[in-house]
N, C-alpha and C positions, 0 to 999 in steps of 0.2 A: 717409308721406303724412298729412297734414292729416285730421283727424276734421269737421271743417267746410268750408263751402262757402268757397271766399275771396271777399273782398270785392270783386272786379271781378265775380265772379260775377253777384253780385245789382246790382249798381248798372249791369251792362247791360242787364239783365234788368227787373228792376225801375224803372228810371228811363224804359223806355221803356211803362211800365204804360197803356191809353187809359182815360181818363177824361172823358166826356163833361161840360162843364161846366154843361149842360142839361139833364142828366138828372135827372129828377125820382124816380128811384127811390132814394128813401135808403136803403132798408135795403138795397140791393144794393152800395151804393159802402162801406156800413159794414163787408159782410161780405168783400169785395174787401179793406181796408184791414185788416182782424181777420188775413185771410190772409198778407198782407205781412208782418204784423210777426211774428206768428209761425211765417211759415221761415225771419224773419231769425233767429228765436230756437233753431228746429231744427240741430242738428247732422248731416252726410249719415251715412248707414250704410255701420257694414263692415262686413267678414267677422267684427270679436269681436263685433256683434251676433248673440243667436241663430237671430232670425229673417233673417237675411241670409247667414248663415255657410257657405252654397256658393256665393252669389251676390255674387261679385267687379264692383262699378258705379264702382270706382273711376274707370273711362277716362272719366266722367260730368264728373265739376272740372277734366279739362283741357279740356272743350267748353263755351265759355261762348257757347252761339248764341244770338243775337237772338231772338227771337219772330218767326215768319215777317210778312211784310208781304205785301197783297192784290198777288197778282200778275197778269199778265194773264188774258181770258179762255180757257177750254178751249174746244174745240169738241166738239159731240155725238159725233163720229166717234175722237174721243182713246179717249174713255172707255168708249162703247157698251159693248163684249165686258165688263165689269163688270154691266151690268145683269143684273135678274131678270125673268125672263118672265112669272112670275106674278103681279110687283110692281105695283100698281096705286096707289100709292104710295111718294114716293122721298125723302128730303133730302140734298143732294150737297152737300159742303165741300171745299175744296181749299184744301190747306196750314191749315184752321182756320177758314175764310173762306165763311160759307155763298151757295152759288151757286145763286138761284133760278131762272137761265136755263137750271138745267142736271138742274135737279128738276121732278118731279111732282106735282103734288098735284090730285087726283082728287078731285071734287065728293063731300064726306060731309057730311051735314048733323050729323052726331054727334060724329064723331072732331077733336077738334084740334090741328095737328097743323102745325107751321113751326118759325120759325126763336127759340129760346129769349129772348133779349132783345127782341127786337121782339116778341115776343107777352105779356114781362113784364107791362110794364104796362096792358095789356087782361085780368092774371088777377093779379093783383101778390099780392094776399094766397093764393090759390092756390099758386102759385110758392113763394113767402116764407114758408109753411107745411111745404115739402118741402123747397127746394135749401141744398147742403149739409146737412142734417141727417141724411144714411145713410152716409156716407160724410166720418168725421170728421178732419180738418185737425190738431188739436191736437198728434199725436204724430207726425205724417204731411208731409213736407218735399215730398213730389211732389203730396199732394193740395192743400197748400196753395200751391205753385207753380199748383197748374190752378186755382184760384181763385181766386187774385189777379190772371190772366189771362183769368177768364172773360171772354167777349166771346160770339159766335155760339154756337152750341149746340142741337142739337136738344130739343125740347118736344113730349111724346106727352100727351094729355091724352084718357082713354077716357071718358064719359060712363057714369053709372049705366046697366046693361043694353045698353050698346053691343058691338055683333059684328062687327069687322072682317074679312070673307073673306079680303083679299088680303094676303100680306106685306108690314108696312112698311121699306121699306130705306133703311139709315142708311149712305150713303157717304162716306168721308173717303180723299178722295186726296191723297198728300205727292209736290209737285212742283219742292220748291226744296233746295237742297242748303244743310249747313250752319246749319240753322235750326232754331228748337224750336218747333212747335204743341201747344195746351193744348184737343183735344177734348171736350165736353162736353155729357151727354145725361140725360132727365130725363124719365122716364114716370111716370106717376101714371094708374091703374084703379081707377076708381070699382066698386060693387059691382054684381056678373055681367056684366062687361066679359071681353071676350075679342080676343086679339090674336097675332099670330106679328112679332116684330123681328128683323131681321136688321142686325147694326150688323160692318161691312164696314170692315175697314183694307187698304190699297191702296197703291203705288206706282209711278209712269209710267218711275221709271230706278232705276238702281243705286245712291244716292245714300246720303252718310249724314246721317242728321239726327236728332233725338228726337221720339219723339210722346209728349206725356205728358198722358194720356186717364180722364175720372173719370165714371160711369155710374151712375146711381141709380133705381131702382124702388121704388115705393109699391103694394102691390096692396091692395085693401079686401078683405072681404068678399066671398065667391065668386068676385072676380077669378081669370080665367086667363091668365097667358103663357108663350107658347113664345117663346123668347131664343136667337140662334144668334151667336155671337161667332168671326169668320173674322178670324186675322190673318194676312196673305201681304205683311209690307211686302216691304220691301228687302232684303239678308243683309248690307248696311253699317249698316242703321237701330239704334236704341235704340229699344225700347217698354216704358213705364212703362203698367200701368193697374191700374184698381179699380175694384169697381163692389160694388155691396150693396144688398141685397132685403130690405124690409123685409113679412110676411105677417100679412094680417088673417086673423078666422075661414076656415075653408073655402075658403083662396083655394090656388092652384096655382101653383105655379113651376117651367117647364121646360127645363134650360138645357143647353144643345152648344156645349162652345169648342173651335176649330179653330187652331193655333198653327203655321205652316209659316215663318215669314218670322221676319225683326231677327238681326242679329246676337248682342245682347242684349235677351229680353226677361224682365218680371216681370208677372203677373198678379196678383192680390189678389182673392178672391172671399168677401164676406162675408153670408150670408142668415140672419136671425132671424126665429124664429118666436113672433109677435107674440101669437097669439091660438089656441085652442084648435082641431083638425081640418085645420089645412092641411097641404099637402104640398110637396115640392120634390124633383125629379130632374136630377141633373146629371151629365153627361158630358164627358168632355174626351178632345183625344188631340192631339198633342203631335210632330209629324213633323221633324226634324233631322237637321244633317248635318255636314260640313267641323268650323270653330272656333264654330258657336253654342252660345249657353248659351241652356235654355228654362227660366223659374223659375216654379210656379204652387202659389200659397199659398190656400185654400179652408178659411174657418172657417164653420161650421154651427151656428146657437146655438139650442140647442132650451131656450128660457125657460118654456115653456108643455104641458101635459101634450096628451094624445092630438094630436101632429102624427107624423109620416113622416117620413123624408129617406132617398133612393135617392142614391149617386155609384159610378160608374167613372170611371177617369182610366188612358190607355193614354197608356206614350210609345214611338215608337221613335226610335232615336240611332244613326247612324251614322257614319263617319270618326273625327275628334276632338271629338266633339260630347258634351255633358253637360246630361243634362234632371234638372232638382230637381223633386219634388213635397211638397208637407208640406200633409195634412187631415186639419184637429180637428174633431172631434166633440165639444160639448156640451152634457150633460144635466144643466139646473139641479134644485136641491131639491125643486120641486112641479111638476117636469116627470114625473110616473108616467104609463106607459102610453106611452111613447117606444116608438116602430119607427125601428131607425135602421141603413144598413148600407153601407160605403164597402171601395171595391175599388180596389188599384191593380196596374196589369200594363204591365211593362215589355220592350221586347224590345229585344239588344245586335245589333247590326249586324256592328261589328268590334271588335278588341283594344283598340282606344284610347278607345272609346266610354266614357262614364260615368252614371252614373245615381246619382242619392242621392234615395232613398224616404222619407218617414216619414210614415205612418197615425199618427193619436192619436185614444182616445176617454177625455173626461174626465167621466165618472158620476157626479152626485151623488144621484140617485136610486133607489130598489132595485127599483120594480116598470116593469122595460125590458126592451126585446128591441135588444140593437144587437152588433153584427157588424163585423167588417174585417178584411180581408189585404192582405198585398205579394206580389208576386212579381216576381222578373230573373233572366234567361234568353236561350237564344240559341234561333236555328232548331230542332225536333224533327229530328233524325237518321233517325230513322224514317220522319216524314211526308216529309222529301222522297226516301227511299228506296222510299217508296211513288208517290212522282209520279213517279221518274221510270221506276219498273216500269211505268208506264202510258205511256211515251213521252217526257216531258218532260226535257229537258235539265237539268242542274243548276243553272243560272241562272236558268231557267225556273222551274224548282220552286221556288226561293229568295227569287224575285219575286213568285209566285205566293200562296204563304205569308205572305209579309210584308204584300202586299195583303191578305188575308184578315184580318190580325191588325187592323190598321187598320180596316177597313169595318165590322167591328162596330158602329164608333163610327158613322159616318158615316152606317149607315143607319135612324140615328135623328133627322136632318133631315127635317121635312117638308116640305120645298119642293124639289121633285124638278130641277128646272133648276140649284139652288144644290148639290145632291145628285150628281149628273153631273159637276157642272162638277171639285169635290174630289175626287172619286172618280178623275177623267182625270188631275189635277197628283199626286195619292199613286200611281197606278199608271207617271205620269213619270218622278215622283222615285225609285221603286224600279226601273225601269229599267235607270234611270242608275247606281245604286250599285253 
C-alpha cells in the first residue's frame, strides 16, 4: 500500500474546494489555501508510524468521497429524540451544512453564539486570532483536510463574565452515504465565562461515510467549561477527530468523551496549560463491539508550574473489537509543582477482544506529584458469584457488572436527560452481548 494519498484523491476532493469569490475575508481563503497545499504535501499514516501503529486507516485511500453537498431539508420530527431537554440552546448541521430551521438560538444578550463563517466577518479579528491556531495542520493530513474545507462550523463566543445556565448543543447529523464532511467548532471564553457544550455526532441510517471533525477551545482567565463529546455515529462510518484546549491562569477544563459508534474511529485530544493554576479533568469511556477499532490519543502539556490535570479513560470491547488508548503526560522544566494523575481501565468482553493501552508521563521537572496505571481484565468471578448468590442469573450478573463498570464514567455528565439517554444505549448494548 502506498504511503501517500493518491492523486485522484485530492483532486476530487480538492477540486471541488467552495470558495466564495466575494468573500472579503482574506486571511480565511489564505489559511484555507496554507491547508491545501500542505496535505498536498502530507503523506497518509500507517501502522510504521508510532503514533498510528495499532490503528490500521488504510481502508481511508480506497474512499475517495466527495465532500458532502447541501441536501434536502430534515424535518423536526426526523431528529427530535436527539434533542436535550435542558438545551436552551442548539446549532444543528447536517452532513456539514449548518441548518438554522432546525436550531435554536435563545435570546442571550452575552453569549454568541451561530454559524462560524457567517459570524466571521462580524468578529474577523476575533476569529483570525484563534482559528486554527490549537489545533495545528502542519504535521496533520486530516486537520489539514478540515480546513481546507472549512465552510459552516459552529462559533461559541463567551463574553468576559458571561454564565450560560443551559447546555449548549452542537448537533451534527450525517445523512448521505458515501461522502466525507469536515465538522468544525470553535469556542473562545473570555475571562469568568462559564459554559456546559455538548458537541453530539449522530447518524439517521447505517451508512458509511467519513466525518472528519476539528474542535478548538481558547479559555482566558478563570474561564470554566464543562465539554461532553458523544459519538454514536454509524458502525459503517469513519470518524476522524481532534480537538485542543488551550488554558489561561485559573481557568478550568472539564471534559467526558463518549465513543459508542464508526466503525473506525480516532480521536486526538490535546490541552496545554498555558498559564499558571489552572486545571483540567478528563474522562473518557469508550464502548465497542463486533469489527470496531476505537483509537484515542490524549496529550496533556503541562508548560507552566502550579496547574492540575485529573484523566480516567475506561474502555470496554467486546466480540472482535479492539480499543487503543495512548496518554502522555508532560511536565516541562519550569513546570514545579505539577499535580498530575491519569488512569486507564479496560475491561475484555470476550476471547477475541483486544485492547492496546499505553499511559506515558514524561518529567522534566523534580518538584511534581504525578501518578498513572493501566489495567486489562475481564468480569470478577467472585462478583458475579456474589450476584448471583443474591438471585441474579449469570447473564444478569454479567450485564449488570459491566453496566456498572461503564457508569462510572457516565455519571459525571451534568446534563441529566444526555445522562439517561447513555446510560439506556450502554445498558442496550450489554444486553445484547
Amino acid at each position: 500500500m502506498s504511503e501517500t494519498l493518491p492523486n485522484d484523491y485530492f483532486s476530487c476532493l480538492l477540486g471541488s474546494l467552495p470558495i466564495d469569490p466575494q468573500d472579503s475575508l482574506g486571511w480565511l481563503k489564505q489559511l484555507r489555501a496554507q491547508a491545501i497545499d500542505q496535505a498536498g504535501q502530507l503523506r497518509f499514516p500507517t501502522v510504521k508510524d508510532e503514533e498510528w501503529r495499532f490503528t490500521d486507516v488504510s481502508p481511508l485511500t480506497q474512499l475517495p468521497y466527495k465532500p458532502a453537498q447541501k441536501a434536502g431539508t430534515l424535518n423536526i420530527s426526523d431528529i427530535q429524540h436527539f434533542f436535550i431537554a435542558e438545551s436552551h440552546h442548539r446549532l444543528v448541521f447536517v452532513d456539514g451544512f449548518f441548518a438554522p430551521e432546525l436550531s435554536q438560538l435563545s435570546a442571550d444578550d452575552q453569549l454568541l453564539l451561530g454559524n462560524l463563517t457567517a459570524l466571521a466577518s462580524a468578529k474577523a479579528s476575533l476569529v483570525e486570532t484563534h482559528l486554527g491556531q490549537y489545533v495545528q495542520f502542519r504535521n496533520n493530513i486530516f486537520a489539514a483536510l478540515n480546513t481546507a474545507f472549512l465552510q459552516d462550523g459552529a462559533l461559541i463566543v463567551l463574553p468576559e463574565s458571561c454564565v450560560v445556565s443551559s447546555p449548549i448543543h452542537l448537533l451534527f447529523i450525517a445523512t448521505q452515504e458515501r461522502t466525507t464532511h469536515y465538522p468544525r467548532c470553535l469556542l473562545i471564553g473570555e475571562s469568568n465565562s462559564q459554559a456546559t457544550v455538548i458537541e453530539d455526532y449522530v447518524a439517521l441510517g447505517p451508512d458509511t461515510y467519513v466525518t472528519n471533525s476539528v474542535t478548538e477551545f481558547s479559555l482566558a482567565d478563570n474561564a470554566q467549561v464543562n465539554h461532553i463529546r458523544v459519538q454514536r455515529e454509524s458502525n459503517k462510518a469513519f470518524h476522524l477527530a481532534h480537538s485542543a484546549v488551550a488554558l489561561e491562569q485559573s481557568s478550568h477544563y472539564r471534559s467526558v468523551s463518549i465513543t459508542l459508534g464508526a466503525l473506525i474511529s480516532r480521536f486526538n485530544l490535546d490541552v496545554e496549560f498555558k498559564a499558571q493554576a489552572a486545571e483540567c479533568t478528563i474522562d473518557g469511556l469508550a464502548m465497542i463491539t463486533d469489527k470496531q477499532l476505537a483509537d484515542t490519543h490524549t496529550c496533556i502539556n503541562h508548560a507552566t508550574p502550579y496547574c492540575t490535570s485529573q484523566q480516567q479513560h475506561k474502555c470496554i470491547v467486546d466480540g472482535s473489537a479492539h480499543a487503543v488508548f495512548n496518554g502522555k503526560i508532560i511536565v516541562r522544566p519550569h513546570a514545579q509543582r505539577t499535580n498530575s494523575s491519569q488512569s486507564s481501565r479496560n475491561l475484555l468482553l470476550s476471547g477475541s477482544a483486544q485492547i492496546d493501552t499505553k499511559p506515558q508521563l514524561e518529567i522534566f521537572a523534580d518538584d511534581v506529584k504525578c501518578a498513572h496505571g493501566a489495567t486489562v481484565g475481564q468480569l470478577d468471578n467472585e462478583e458475579i458469584f456474589y450476584l448471583k448468590s443474591r438471585g441474579l442469573n449469570e447473564l444478569a450478573a454479567r450485564n449488570l457488572l459491566t453496566y456498572a463498570f461503564g457508569a462510572e464514567i457516565l455519571d459525571r455528565i451534568p446534563v441529566r436527560s444526555l445522562k439517561h439517554a447513555l446510560e439506556q444505549i450502554v445498558l442496550n448494548q450489554t444486553q445484547s452481548s
